[in-house]
C-alpha positions as CSV (number, residue, x, y, z in Angstrom):
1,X,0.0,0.0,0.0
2,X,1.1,3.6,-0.7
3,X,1.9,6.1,2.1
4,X,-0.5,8.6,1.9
5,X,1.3,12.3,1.4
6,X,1.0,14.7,4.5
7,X,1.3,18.1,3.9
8,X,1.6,18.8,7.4
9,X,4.6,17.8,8.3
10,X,6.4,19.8,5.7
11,X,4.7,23.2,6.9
12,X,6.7,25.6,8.1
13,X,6.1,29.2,9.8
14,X,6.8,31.7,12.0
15,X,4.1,33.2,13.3
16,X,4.5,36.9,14.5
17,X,2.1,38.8,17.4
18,X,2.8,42.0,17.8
19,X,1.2,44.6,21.0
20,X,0.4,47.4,18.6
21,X,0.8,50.0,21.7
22,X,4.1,49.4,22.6
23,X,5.3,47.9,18.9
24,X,6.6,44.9,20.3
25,X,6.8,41.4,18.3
26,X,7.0,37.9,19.4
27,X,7.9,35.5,17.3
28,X,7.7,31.4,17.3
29,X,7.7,28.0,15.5
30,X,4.3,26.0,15.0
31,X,2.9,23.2,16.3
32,X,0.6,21.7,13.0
33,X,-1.6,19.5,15.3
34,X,-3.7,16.3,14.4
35,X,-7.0,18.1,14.2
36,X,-5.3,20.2,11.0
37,X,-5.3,17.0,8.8
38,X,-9.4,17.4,8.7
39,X,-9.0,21.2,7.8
40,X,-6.8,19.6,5.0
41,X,-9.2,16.9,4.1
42,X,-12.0,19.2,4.0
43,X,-10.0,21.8,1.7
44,X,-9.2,19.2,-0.5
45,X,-12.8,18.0,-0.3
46,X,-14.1,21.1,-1.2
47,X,-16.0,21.5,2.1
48,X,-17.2,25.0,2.6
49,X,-16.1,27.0,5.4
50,X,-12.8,25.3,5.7
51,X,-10.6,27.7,5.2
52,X,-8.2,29.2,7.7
53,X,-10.3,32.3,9.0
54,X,-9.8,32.6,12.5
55,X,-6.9,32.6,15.7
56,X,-6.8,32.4,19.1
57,X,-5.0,34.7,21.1
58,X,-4.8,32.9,24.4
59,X,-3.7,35.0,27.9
60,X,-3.2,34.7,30.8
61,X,-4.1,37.7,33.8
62,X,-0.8,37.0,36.0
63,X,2.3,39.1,36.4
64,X,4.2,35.8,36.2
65,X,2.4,33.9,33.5
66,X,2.7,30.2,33.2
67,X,3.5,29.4,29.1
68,X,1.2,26.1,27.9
69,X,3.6,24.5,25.9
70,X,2.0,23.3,22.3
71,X,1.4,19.7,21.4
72,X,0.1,17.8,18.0
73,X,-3.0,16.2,20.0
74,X,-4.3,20.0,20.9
75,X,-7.7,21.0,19.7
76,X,-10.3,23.9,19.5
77,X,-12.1,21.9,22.7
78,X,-9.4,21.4,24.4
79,X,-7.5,24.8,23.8
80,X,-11.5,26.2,25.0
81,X,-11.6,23.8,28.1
82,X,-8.1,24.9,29.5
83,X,-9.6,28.5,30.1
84,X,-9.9,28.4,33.6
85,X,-8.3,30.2,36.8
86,X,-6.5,33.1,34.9
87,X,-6.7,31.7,31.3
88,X,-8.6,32.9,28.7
89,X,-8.8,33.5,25.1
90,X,-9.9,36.1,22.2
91,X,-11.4,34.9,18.9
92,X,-9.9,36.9,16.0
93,X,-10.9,36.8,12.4
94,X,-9.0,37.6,9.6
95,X,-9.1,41.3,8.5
96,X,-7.4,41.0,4.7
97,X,-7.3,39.0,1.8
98,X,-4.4,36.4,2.3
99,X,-1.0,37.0,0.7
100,X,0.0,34.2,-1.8
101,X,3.8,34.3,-2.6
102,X,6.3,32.1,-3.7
103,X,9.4,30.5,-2.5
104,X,11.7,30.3,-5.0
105,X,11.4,29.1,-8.6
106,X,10.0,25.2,-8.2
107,X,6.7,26.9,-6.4
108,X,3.5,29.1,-8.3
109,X,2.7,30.1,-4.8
110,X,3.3,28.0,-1.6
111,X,3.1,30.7,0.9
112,X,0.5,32.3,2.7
113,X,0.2,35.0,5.4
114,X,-3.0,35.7,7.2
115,X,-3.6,38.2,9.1
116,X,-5.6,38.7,12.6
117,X,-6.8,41.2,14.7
118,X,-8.0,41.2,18.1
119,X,-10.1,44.1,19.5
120,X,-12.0,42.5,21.9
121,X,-11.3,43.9,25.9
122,X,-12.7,40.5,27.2
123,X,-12.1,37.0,26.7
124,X,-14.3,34.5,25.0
125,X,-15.0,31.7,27.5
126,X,-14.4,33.1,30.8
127,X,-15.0,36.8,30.4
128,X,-11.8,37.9,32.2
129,X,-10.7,41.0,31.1
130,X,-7.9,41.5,28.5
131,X,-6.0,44.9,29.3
132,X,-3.0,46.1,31.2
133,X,-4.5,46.4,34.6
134,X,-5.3,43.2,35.1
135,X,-1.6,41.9,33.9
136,X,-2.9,40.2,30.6
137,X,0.1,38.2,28.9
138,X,-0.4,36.6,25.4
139,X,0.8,33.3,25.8
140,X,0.3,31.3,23.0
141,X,-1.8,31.9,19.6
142,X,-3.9,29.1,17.5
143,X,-5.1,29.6,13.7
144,X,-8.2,27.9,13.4
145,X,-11.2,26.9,10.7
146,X,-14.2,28.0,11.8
147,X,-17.2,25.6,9.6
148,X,-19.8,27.0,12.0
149,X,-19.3,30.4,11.6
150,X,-20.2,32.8,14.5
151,X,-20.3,30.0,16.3
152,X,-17.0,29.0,18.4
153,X,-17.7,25.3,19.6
154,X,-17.8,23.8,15.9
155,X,-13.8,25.4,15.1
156,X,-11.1,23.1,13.9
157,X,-7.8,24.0,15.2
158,X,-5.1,23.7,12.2
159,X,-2.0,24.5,14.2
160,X,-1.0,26.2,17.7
161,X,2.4,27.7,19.2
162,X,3.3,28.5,22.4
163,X,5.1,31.9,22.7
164,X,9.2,31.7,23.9
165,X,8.3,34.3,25.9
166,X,4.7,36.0,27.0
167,X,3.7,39.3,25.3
168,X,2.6,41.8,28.2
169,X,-0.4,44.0,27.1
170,X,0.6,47.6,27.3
171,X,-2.3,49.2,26.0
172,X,-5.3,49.5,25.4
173,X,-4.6,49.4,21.4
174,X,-5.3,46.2,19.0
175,X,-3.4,43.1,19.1
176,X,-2.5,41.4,15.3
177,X,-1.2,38.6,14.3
178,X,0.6,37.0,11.5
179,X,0.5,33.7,10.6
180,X,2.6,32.9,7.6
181,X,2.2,29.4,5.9
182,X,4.7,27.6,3.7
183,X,4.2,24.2,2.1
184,X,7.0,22.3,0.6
């Protein structure tokens, strides 16, 4: 029998959060996780609604945040059921058209950036508030597909990373995020 061909384990990117207040960038290498071979199923399928629309930006309200590392068996439930105590999370959607580049000259266009924004002052599951005061740290960010719309129980989580370090909120500004995407 043939071995079936996984894209995902020839992704690569560097996703980049940035505070837009203060101007300062994180940066970090992704975790594709199990879940992501449905998104790429579905795409391939032709499924509507699978496309990559919509991140998490998950915090934390503690001076000394606690960094949830990333693993492949993470999902949209379970990155949803670990808000508790001081965790929390924002649901972004995607505020341009995606940028489809190219890699060198073997590729049409095998890259992708998408781009996120987060405006919300309180998180999605827990209500906790997301704002300097109350010591918010980014911790980690998730790109997701969201089939169900509006609706945040029916997302797919395509991949997930874990921040080196935690992005303090220093103002009351917009967060993005920029998720670039690169098959090979």
């Amino acid at each position: 029998m043939r071995e079936p061909f996984v894209i995902s384990t020839r992704y690569h990117g560097r996703p980049i959060v940035t505070d837009v207040s203060s101007g300062t960038s994180v940066t970090g290498h992704n975790e594709v996780v199990y879940q992501g071979a449905d998104i790429l199923a579905g795409l391939a399928a032709g499924v509507p609604h699978y496309n990559l629309n919509t991140a998490y930006i998950e915090f934390q309200n503690n001076a000394s945040p606690t960094i949830p590392p990333a693993a492949q068996t993470d999902t949209a439930i379970s990155r949803q059921a670990f808000c508790t105590g001081q965790y929390d999370l924002l649901r972004c959607p995607l505020i341009a058209q995606p940028v489809i580049t190219s890699s060198g000259s073997h590729y049409a266009g095998n890259d992708v950036s998408l781009t996120f924004l987060a405006s919300q002052t309180v998180g999605l599951i827990q209500g906790l508030p997301f704002s300097p005061s109350d010591n918010s740290n980014i911790v980690s960010v998730c790109v997701l597909a969201s089939p169900l719309g509006s609706t945040y129980t029916g997302d797919l989580l395509y991949a997930r990373f874990a921040l080196a370090s935690a992005l303090a909120v220093t103002g009351t500004a917009q967060v993005t995020l920029v998720y670039p995407l690169q098959w090979l």
